[in-house]
N, C-alpha and C positions, 0 to 999 in steps of 0.2 A: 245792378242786382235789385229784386223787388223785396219789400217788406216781407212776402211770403221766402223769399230765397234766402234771406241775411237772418231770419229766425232758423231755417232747417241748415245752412251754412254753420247755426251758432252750436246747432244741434250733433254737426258729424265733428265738428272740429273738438266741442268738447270732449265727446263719446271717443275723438283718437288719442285725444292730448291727456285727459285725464284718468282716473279713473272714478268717477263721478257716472253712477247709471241716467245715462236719459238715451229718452226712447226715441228711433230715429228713422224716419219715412224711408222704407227699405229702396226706393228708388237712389237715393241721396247712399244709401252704406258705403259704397266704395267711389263715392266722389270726391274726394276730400281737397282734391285740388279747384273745386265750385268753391270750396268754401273761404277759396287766399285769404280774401279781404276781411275776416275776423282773425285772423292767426294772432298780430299782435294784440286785439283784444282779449284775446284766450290769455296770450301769455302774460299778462297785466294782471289777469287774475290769479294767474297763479304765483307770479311774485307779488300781489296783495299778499295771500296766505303766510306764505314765508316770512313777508315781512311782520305779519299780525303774530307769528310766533314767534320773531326775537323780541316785537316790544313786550309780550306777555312775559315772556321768561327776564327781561331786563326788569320787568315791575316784581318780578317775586325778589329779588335781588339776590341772582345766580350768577353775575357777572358776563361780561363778556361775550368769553370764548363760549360760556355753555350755551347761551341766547344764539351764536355762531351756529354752531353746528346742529341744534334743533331746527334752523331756520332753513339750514340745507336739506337736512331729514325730511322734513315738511311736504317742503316743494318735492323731495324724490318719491314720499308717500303718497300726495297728488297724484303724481305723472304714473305712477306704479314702476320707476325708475326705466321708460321708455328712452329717453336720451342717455344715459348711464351706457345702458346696455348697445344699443346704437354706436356709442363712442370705443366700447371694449372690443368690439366684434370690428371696428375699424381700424383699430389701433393693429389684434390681429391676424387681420388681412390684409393691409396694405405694406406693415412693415415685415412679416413671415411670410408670409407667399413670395413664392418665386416667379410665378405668371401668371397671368391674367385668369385664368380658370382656377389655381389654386385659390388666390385670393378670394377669389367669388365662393367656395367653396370652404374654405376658411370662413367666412362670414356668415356663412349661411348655416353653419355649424353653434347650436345653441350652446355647447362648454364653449368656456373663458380660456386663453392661455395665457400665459407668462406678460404678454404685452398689453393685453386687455386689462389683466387687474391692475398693473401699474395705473395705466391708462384711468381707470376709475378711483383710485386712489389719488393720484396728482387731482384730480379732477373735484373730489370733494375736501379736499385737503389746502388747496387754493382758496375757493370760495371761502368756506370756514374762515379760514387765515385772514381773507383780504376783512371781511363784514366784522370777525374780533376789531382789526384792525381801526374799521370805520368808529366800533364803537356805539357812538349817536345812535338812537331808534330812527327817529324820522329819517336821517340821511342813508344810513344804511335802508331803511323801508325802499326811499327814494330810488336806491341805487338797484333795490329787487327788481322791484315794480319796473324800468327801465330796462334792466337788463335782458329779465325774461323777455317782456315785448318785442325790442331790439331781434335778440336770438331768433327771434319764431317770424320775425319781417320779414326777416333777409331770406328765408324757405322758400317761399314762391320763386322770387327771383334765378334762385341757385339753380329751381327747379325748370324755370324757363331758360335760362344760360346753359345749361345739362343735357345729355340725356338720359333714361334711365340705360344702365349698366349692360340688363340681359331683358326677356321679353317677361319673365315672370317674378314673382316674389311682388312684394310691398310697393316699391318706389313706380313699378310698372302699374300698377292695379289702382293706385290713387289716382293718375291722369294726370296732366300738367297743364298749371291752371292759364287761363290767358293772358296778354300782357296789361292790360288793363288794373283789374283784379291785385297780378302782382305790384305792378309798379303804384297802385294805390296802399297795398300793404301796407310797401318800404315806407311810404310816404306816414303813415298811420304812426308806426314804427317810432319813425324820426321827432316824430312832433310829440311823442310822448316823452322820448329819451330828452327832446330838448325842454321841456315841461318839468323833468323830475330834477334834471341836473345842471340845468343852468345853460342858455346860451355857445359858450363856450365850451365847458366840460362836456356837456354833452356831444357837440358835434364831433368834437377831438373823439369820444369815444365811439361813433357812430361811425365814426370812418375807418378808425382802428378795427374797429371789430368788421365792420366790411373787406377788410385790406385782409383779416387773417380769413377768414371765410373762402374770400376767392383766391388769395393760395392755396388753403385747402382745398377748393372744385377746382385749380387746374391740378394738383398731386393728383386728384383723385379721376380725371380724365388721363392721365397720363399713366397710372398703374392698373385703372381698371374698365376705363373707355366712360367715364359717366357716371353719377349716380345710384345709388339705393338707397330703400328705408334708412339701413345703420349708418350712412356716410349724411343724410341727412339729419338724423340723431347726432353726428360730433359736430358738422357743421351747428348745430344749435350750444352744444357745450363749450363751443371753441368761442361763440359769439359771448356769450354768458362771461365765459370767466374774462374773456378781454374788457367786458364793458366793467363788469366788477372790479377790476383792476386798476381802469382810469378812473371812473368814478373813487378810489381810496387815494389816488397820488396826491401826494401834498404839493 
């Protein structure tokens, strides 16, 4: 990737993942899959944020759990709850549908049902849980910053192992990126996770969260043939809360 590519790369990836306005060369709009090779840069930034808002709320001396749960708001007010919703609309379609069209249709469907809110509830109620749990600013910072990264590596990959589901919707219209690209990602990814979290902790979680990721793309090849947007949304949340998890074990 050229200097000129890895800047308009840094440009669509942000403009997908966040909600941050920057402006973005209309050739590059629906290439998002050019752009693999920043994704865990993206997501390092956005678990910076989060992490910047638990130590802030640790310095006013709110304790903990409040510094907790600001820190997950954060990161959902970034993303403008992209992965959230992703993860709801997965949760159900794959577990209320009853075949392969329903599900897809199910998903495609912008109301929440029963399975979904659960779905987002476990979801921000873990994290919260686990970052109280960590406590510490820095480690917990450590474990954002990780974590996010981590989640948004393993996308290209899924993407390249996958296919997209149907011909149309989101996961179709970004492309899939080349193997290069991704497998540079993972690698991007990994050496950050093993940066924030230590040699060992880290890989222990990097593979963890690999291992739940791709039972996730095989469930999700097997109830609905492949890939979408929102199945690539839980695959990010399922990364997330696993890495957050090993990084708190004592």
């Amino acid at each position: 990737m050229t200097t000129r590519g890895i800047f308009a790369g840094f440009a669509v990836a942000t403009a997908f993942f966040t909600r941050i306005p920057v402006a973005m060369p209309a050739s590059h709009a629906e290439r998002l899959a050019d752009a693999a090779l920043v994704f865990p840069v993206i997501g390092a930034g956005i678990g910076g944020v989060a992490a910047l808002a638990f130590l802030l709320v640790q310095l006013l001396g709110l304790g903990d759990w409040p510094a907790a749960v600001l820190a997950v708001l954060a990161g959902i007010v970034l993303t403008g709850a992209l992965h959230e919703d992703g993860l709801a609309d997965t949760a159900d379609g794959l577990i209320g549908g009853h075949d392969r069209e329903q599900r897809l249709a199910i998903m495609r469907d912008s109301r929440h049902g029963t399975f979904g809110v659960v779905a987002i509830v476990l979801s921000v109620v873990l994290r919260a849980a686990v970052l109280g749990e960590i406590g510490d600013p820095i480690h917990a910072g450590l474990a954002l910053i990780a974590a996010h990264a981590a989640s948004r590596a393993a996308l290209p990959v899924a993407m390249r192992m996958l296919a997209p589901a149907r011909a149309d919707g989101l996961g179709a219209a970004v492309g899939r990126p080349r193997t290069l690209p991704a497998i540079g990602a993972l690698a991007i990814g990994l050496l950050m996770t093993l940066a924030a979290l230590g040699p060992l902790r880290g890989a222990t979680a990097f593979g963890l969260a690999g291992a739940a990721i791709f039972a996730s793309g095989v469930l999700a090849h097997r109830r609905i043939g492949g890939y979408t947007g929102d199945i690539l949304g839980a695959f990010q949340q399922i990364g997330e809360i696993v890495m957050l998890l090993t990084a708190a074990a004592k």
